[in-house]
PDB file of N, CA, C and O in Angstrom:
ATOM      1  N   UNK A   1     -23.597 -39.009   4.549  1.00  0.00           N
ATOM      2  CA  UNK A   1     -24.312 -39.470   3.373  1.00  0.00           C
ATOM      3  C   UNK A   1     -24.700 -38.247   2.555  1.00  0.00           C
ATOM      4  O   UNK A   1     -25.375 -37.316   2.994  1.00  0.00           O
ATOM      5  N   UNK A   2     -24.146 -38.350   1.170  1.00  0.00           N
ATOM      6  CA  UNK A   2     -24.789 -37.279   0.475  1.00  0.00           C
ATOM      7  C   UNK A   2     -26.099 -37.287  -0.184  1.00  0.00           C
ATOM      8  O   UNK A   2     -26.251 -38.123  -1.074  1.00  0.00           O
ATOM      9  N   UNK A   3     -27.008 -36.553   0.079  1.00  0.00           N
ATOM     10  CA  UNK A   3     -28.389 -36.225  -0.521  1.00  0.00           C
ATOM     11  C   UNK A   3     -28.352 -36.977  -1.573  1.00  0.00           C
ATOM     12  O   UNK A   3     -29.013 -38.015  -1.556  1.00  0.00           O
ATOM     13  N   UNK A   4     -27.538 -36.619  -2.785  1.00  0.00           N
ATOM     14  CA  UNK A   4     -27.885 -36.871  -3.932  1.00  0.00           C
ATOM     15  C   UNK A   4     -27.760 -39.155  -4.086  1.00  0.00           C
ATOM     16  O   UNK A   4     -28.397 -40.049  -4.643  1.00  0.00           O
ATOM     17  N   UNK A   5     -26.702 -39.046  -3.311  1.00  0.00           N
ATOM     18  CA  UNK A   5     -26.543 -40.452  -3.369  1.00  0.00           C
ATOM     19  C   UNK A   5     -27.422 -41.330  -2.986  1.00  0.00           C
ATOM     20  O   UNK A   5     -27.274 -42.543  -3.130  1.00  0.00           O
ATOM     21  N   UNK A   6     -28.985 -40.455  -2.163  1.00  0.00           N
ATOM     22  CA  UNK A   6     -30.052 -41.407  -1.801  1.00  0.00           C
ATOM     23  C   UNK A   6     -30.847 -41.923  -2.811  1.00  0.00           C
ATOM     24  O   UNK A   6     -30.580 -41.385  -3.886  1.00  0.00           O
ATOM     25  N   UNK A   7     -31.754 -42.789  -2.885  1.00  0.00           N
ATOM     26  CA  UNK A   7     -32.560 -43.344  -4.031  1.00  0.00           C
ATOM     27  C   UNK A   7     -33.785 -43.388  -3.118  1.00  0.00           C
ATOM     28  O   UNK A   7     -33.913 -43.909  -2.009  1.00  0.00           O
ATOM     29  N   UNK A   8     -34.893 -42.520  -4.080  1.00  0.00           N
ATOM     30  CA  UNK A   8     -36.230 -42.419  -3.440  1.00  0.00           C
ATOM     31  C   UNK A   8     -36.689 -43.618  -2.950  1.00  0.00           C
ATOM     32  O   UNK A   8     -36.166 -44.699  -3.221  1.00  0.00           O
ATOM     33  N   UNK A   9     -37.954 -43.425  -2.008  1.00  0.00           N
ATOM     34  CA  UNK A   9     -38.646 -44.505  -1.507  1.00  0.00           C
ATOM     35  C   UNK A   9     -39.528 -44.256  -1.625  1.00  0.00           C
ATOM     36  O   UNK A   9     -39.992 -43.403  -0.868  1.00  0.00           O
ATOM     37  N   UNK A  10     -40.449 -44.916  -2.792  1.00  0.00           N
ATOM     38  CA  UNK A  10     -41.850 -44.727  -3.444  1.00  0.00           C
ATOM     39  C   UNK A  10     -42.817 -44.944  -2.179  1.00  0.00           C
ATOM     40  O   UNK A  10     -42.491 -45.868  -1.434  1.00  0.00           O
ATOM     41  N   UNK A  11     -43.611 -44.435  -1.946  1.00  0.00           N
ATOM     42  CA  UNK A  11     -44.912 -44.506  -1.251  1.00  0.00           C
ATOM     43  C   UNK A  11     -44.054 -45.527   0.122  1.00  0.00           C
ATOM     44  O   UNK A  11     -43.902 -46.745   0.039  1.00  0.00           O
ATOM     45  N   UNK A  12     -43.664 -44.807   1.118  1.00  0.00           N
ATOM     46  CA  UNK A  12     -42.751 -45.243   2.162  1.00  0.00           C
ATOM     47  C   UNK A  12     -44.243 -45.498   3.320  1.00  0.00           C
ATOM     48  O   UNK A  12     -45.269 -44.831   3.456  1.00  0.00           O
ATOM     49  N   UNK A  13     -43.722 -46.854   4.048  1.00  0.00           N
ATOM     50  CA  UNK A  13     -45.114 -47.055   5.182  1.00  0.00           C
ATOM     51  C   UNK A  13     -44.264 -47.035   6.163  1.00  0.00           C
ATOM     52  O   UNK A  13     -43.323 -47.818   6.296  1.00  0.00           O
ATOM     53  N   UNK A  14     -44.608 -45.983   7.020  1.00  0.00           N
ATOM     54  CA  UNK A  14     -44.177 -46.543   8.671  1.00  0.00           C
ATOM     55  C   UNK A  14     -45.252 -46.103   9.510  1.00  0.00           C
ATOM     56  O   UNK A  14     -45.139 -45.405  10.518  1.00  0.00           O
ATOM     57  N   UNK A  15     -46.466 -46.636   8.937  1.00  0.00           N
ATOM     58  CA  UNK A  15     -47.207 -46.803  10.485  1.00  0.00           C
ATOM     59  C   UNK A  15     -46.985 -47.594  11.311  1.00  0.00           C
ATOM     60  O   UNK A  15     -47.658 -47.318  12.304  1.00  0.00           O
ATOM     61  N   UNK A  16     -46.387 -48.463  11.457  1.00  0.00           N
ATOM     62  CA  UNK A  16     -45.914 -49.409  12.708  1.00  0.00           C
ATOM     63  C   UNK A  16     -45.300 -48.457  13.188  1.00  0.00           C
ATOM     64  O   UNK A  16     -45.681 -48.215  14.333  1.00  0.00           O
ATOM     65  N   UNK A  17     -44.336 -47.651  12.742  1.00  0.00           N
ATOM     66  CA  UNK A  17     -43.149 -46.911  13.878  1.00  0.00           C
ATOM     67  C   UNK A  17     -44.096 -46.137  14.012  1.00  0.00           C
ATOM     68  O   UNK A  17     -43.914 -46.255  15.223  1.00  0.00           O
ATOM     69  N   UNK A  18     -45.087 -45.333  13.938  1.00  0.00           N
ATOM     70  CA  UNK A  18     -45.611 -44.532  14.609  1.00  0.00           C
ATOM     71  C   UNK A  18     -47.229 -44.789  15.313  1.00  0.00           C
ATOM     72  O   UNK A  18     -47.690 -43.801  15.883  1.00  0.00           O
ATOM     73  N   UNK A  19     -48.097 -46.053  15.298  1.00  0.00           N
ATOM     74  CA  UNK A  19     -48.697 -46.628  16.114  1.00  0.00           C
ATOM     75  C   UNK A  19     -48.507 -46.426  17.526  1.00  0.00           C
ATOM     76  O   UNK A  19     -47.889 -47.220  18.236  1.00  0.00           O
ATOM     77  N   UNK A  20     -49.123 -45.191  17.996  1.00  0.00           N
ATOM     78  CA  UNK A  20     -49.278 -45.254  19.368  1.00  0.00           C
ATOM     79  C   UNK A  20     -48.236 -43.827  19.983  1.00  0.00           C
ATOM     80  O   UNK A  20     -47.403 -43.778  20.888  1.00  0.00           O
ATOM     81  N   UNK A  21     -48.761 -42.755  18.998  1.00  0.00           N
ATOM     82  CA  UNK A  21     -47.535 -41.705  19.177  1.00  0.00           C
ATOM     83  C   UNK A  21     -48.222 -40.725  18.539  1.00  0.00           C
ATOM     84  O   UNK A  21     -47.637 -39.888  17.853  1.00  0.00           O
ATOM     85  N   UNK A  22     -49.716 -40.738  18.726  1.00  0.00           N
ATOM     86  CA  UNK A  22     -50.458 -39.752  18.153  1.00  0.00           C
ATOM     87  C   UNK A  22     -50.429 -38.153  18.819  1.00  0.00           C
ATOM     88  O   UNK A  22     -50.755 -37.967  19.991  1.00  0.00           O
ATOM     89  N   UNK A  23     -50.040 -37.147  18.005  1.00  0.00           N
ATOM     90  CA  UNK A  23     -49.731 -35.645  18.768  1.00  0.00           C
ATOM     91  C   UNK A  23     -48.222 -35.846  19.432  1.00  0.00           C
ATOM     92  O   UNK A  23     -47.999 -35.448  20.576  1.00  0.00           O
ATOM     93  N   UNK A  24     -47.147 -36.530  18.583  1.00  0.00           N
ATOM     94  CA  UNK A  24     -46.059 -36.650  19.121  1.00  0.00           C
ATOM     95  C   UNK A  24     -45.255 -35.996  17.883  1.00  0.00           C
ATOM     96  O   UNK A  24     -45.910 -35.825  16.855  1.00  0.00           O
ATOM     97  N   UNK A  25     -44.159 -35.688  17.884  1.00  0.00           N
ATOM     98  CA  UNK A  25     -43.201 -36.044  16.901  1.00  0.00           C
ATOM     99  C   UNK A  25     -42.336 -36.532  17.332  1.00  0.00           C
ATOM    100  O   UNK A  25     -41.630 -36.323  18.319  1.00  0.00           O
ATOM    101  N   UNK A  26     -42.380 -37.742  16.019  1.00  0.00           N
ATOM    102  CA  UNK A  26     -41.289 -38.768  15.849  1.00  0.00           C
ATOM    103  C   UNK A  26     -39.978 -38.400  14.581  1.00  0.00           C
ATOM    104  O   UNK A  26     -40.101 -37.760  13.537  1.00  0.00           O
ATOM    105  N   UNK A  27     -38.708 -39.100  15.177  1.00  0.00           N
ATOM    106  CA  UNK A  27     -37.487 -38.892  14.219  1.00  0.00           C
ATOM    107  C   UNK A  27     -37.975 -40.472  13.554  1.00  0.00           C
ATOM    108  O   UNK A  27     -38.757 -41.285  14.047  1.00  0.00           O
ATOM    109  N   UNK A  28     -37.217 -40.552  12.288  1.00  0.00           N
ATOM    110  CA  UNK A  28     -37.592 -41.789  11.829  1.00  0.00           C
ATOM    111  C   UNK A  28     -35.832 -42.058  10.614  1.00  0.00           C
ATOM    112  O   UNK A  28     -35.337 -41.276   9.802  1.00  0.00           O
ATOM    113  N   UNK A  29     -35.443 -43.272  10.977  1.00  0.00           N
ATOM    114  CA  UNK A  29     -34.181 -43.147  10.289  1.00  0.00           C
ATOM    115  C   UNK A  29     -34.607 -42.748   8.487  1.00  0.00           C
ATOM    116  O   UNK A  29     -35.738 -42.980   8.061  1.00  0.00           O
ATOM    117  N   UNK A  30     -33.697 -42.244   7.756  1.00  0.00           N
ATOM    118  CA  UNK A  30     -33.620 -41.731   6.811  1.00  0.00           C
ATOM    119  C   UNK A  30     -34.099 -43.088   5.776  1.00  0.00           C
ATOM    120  O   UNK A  30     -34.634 -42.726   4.728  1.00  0.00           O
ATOM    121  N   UNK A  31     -33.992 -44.214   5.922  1.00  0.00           N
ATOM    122  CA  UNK A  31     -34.197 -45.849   5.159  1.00  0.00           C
ATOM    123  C   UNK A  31     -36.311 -45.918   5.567  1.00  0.00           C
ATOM    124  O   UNK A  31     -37.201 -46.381   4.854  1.00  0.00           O
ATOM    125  N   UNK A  32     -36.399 -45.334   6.782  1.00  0.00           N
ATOM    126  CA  UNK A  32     -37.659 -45.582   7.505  1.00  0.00           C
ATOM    127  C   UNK A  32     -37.571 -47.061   8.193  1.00  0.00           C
ATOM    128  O   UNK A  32     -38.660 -47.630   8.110  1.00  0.00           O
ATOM    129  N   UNK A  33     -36.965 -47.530   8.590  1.00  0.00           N
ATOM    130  CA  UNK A  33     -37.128 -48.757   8.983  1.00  0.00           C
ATOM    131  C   UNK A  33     -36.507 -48.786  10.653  1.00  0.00           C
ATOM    132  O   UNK A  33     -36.389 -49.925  11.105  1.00  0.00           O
ATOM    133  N   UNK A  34     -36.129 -47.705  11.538  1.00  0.00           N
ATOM    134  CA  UNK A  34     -35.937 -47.535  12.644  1.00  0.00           C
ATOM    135  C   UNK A  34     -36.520 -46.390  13.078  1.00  0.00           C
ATOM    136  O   UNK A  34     -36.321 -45.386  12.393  1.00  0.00           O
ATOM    137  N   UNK A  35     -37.398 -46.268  14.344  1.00  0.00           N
ATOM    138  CA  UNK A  35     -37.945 -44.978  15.128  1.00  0.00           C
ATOM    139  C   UNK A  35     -36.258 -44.908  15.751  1.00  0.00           C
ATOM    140  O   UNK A  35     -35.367 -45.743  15.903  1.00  0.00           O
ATOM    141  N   UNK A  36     -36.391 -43.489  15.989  1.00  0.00           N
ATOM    142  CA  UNK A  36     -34.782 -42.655  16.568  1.00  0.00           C
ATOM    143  C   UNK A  36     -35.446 -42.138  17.846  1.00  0.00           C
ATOM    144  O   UNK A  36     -34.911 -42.293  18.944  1.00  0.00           O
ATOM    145  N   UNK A  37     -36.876 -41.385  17.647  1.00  0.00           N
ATOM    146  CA  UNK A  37     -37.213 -40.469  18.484  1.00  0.00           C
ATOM    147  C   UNK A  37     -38.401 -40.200  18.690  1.00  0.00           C
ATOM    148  O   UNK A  37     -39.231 -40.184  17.781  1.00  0.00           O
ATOM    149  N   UNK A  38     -38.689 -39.932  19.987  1.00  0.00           N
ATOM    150  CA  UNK A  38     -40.226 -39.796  19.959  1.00  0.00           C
ATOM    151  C   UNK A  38     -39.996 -38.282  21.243  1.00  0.00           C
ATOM    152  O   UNK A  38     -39.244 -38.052  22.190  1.00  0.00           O
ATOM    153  N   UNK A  39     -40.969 -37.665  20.648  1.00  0.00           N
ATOM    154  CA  UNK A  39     -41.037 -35.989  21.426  1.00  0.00           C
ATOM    155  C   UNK A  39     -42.700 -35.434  21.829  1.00  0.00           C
ATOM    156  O   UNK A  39     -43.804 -35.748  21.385  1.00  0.00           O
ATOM    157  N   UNK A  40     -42.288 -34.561  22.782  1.00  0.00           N
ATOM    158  CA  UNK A  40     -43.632 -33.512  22.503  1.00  0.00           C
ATOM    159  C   UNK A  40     -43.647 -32.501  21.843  1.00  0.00           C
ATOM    160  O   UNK A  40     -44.709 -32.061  21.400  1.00  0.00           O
ATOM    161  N   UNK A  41     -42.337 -31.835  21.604  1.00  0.00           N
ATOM    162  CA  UNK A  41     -42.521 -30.863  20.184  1.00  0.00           C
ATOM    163  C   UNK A  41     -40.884 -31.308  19.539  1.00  0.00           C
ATOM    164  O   UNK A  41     -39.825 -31.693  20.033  1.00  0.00           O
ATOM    165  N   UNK A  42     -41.382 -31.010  18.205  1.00  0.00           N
ATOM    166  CA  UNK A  42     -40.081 -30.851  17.262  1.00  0.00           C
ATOM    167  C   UNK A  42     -38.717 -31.132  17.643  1.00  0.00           C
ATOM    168  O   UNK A  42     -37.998 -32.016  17.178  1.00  0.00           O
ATOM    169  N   UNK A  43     -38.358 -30.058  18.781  1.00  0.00           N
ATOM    170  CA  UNK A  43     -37.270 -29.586  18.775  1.00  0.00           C
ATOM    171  C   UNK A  43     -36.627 -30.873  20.079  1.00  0.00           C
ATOM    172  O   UNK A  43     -35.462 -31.223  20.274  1.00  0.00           O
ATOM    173  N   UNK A  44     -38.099 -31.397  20.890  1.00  0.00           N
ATOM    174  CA  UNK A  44     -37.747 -32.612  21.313  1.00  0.00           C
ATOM    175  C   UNK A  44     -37.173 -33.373  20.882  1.00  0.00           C
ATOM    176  O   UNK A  44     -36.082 -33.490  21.441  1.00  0.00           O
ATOM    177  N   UNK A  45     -37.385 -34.226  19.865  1.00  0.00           N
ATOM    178  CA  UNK A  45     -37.491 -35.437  18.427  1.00  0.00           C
ATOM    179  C   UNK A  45     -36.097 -35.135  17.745  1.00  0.00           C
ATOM    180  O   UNK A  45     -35.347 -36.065  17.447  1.00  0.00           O
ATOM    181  N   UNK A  46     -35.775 -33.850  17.510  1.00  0.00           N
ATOM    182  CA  UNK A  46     -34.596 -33.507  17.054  1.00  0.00           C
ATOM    183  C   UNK A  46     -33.604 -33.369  17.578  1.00  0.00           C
ATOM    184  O   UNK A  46     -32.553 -33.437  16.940  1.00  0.00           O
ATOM    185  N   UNK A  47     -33.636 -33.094  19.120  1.00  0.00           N
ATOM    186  CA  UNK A  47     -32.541 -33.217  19.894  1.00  0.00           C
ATOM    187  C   UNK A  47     -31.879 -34.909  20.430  1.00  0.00           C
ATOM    188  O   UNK A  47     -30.744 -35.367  20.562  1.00  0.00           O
ATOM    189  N   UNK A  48     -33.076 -35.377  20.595  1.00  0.00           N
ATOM    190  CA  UNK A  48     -33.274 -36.945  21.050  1.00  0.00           C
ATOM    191  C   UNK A  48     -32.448 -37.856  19.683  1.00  0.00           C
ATOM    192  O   UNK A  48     -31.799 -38.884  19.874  1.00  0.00           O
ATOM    193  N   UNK A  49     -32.607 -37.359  18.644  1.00  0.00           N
ATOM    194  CA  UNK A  49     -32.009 -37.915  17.534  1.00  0.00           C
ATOM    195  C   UNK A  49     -30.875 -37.117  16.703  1.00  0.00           C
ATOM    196  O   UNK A  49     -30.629 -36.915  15.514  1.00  0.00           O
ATOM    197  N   UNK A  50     -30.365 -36.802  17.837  1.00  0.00           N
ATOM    198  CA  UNK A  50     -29.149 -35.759  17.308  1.00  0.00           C
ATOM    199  C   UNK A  50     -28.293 -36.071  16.838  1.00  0.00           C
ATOM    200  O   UNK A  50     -27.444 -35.194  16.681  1.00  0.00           O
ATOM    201  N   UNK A  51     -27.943 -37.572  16.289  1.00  0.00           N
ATOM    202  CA  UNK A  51     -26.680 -38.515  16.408  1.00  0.00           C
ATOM    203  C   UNK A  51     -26.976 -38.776  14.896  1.00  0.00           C
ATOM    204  O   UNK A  51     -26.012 -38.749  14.132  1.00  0.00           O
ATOM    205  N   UNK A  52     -28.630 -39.111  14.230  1.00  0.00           N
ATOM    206  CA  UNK A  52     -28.274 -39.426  13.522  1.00  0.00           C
ATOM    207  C   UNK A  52     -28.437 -38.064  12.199  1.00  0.00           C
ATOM    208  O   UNK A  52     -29.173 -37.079  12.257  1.00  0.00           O
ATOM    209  N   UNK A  53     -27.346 -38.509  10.928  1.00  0.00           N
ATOM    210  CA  UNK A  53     -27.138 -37.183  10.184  1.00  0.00           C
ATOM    211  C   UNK A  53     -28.604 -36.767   9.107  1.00  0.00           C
ATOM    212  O   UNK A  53     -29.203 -35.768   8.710  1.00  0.00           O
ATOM    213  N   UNK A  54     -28.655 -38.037   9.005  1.00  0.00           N
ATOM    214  CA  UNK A  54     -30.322 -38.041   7.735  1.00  0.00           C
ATOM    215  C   UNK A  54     -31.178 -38.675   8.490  1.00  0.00           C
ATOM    216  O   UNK A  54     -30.871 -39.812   8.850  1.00  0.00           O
ATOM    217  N   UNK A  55     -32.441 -38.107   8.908  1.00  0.00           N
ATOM    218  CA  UNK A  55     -33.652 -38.439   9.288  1.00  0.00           C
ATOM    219  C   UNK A  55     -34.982 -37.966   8.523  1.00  0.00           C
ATOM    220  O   UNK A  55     -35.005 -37.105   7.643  1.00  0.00           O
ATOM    221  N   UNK A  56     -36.213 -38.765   9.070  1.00  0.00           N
ATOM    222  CA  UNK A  56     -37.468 -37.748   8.460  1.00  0.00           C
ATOM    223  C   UNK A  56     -37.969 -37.867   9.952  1.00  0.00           C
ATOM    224  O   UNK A  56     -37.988 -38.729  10.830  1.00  0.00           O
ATOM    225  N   UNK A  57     -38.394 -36.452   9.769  1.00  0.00           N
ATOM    226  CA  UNK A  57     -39.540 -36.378  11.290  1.00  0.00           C
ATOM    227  C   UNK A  57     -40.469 -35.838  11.015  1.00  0.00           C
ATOM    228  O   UNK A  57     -40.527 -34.903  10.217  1.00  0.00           O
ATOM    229  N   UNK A  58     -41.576 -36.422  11.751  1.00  0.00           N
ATOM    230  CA  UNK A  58     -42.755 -36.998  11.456  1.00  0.00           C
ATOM    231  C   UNK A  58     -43.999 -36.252  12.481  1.00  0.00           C
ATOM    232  O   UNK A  58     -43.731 -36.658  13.611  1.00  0.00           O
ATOM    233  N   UNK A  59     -45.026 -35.494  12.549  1.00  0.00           N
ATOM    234  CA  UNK A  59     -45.665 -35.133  13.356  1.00  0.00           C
ATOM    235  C   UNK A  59     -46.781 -36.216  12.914  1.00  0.00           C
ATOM    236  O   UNK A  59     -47.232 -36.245  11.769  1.00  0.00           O
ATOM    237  N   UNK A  60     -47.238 -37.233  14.086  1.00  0.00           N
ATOM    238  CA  UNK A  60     -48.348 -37.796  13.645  1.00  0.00           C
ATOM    239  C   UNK A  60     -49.616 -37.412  14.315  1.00  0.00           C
ATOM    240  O   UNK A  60     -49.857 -37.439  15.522  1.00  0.00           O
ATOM    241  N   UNK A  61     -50.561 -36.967  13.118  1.00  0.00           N
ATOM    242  CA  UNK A  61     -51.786 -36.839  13.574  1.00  0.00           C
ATOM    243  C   UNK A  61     -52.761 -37.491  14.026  1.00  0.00           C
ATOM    244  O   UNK A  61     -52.646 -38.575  13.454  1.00  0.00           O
ATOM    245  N   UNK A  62     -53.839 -37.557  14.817  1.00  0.00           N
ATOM    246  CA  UNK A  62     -54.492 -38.688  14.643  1.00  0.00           C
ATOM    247  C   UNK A  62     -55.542 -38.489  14.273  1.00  0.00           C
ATOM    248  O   UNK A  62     -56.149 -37.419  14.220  1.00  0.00           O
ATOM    249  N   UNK A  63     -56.063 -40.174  13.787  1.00  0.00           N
ATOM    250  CA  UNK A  63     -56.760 -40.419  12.812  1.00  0.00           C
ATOM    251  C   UNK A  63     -56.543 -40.173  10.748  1.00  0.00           C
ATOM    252  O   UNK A  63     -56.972 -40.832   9.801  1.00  0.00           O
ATOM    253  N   UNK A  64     -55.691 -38.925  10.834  1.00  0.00           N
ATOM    254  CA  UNK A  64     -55.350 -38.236   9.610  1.00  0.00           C
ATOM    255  C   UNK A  64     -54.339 -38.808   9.153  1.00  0.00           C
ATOM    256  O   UNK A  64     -54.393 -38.954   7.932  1.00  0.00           O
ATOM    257  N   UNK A  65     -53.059 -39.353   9.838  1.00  0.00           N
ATOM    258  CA  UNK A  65     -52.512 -39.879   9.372  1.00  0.00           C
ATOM    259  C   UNK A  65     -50.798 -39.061  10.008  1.00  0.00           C
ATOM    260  O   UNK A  65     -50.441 -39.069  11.186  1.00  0.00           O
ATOM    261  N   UNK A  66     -50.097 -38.504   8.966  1.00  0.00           N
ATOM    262  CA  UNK A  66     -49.483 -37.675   9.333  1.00  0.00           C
ATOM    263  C   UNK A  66     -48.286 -36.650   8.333  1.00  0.00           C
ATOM    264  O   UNK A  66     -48.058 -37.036   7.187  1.00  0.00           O
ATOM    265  N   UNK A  67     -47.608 -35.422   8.837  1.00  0.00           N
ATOM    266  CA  UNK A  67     -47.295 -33.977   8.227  1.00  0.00           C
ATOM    267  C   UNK A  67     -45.589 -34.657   8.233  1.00  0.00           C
ATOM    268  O   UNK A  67     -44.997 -34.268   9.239  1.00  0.00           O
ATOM    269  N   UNK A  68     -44.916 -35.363   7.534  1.00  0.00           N
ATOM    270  CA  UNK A  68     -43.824 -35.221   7.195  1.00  0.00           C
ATOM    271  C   UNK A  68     -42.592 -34.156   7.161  1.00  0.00           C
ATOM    272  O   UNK A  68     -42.316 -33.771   6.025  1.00  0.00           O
ATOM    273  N   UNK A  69     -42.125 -33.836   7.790  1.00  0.00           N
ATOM    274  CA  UNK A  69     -40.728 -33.018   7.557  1.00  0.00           C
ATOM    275  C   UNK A  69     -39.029 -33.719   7.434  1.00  0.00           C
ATOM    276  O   UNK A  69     -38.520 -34.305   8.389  1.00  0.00           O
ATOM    277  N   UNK A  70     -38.543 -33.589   6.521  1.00  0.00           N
ATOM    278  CA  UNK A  70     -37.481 -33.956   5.854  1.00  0.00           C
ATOM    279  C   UNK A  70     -36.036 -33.291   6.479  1.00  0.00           C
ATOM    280  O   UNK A  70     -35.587 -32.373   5.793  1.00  0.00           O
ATOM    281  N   UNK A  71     -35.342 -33.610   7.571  1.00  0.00           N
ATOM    282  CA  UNK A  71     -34.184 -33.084   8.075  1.00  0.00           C
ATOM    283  C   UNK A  71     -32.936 -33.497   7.647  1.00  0.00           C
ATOM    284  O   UNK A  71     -32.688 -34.669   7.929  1.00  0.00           O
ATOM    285  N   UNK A  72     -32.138 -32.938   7.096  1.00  0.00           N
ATOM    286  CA  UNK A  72     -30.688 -33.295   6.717  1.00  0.00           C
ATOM    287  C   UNK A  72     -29.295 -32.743   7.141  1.00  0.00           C
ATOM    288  O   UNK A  72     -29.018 -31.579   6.853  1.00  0.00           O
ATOM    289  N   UNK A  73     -28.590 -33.362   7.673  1.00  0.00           N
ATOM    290  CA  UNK A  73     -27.418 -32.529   7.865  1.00  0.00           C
ATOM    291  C   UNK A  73     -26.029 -33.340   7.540  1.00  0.00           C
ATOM    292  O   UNK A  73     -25.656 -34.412   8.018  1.00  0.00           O
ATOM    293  N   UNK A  74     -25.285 -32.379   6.442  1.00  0.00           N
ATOM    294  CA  UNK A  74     -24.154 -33.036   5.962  1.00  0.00           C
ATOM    295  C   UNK A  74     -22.808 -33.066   7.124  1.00  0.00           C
ATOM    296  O   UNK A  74     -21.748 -33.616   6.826  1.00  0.00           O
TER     297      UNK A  74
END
């Protein structure tokens, strides 16, 4: 999938996929509508979801909410 061919997703909710995964990082499909991965660090979450090419992963904090990171690979 090429970058450019995505179409934003205004104010995107996935607290359901991440309910109960507080101090984890999670992979989250690139649409947001499937968890891929759930880790204790980063490089967990990213290996666990190695399959798929566009993801967002997600460190969720708790209570705060959570720190977004944007992974892509063509």
């Amino acid at each position: 999938m090429n970058v450019k061919d995505q179409t934003a997703i205004e104010n995107p909710d996935f607290r359901d996929l991440t309910v109960g995964h507080e101090n984890k990082w999670v992979a989250i499909s690139s649409d947001y509508k499937r968890l891929l991965a759930v880790g204790d660090t980063l490089l967990d979450a990213l290996k666990q979801s190695s399959n798929e090419k566009m993801k967002v992963i997600v460190k969720v904090l708790p209570a705060v909410g959570y720190a977004p990171i944007v992974v892509g690979v063509k």
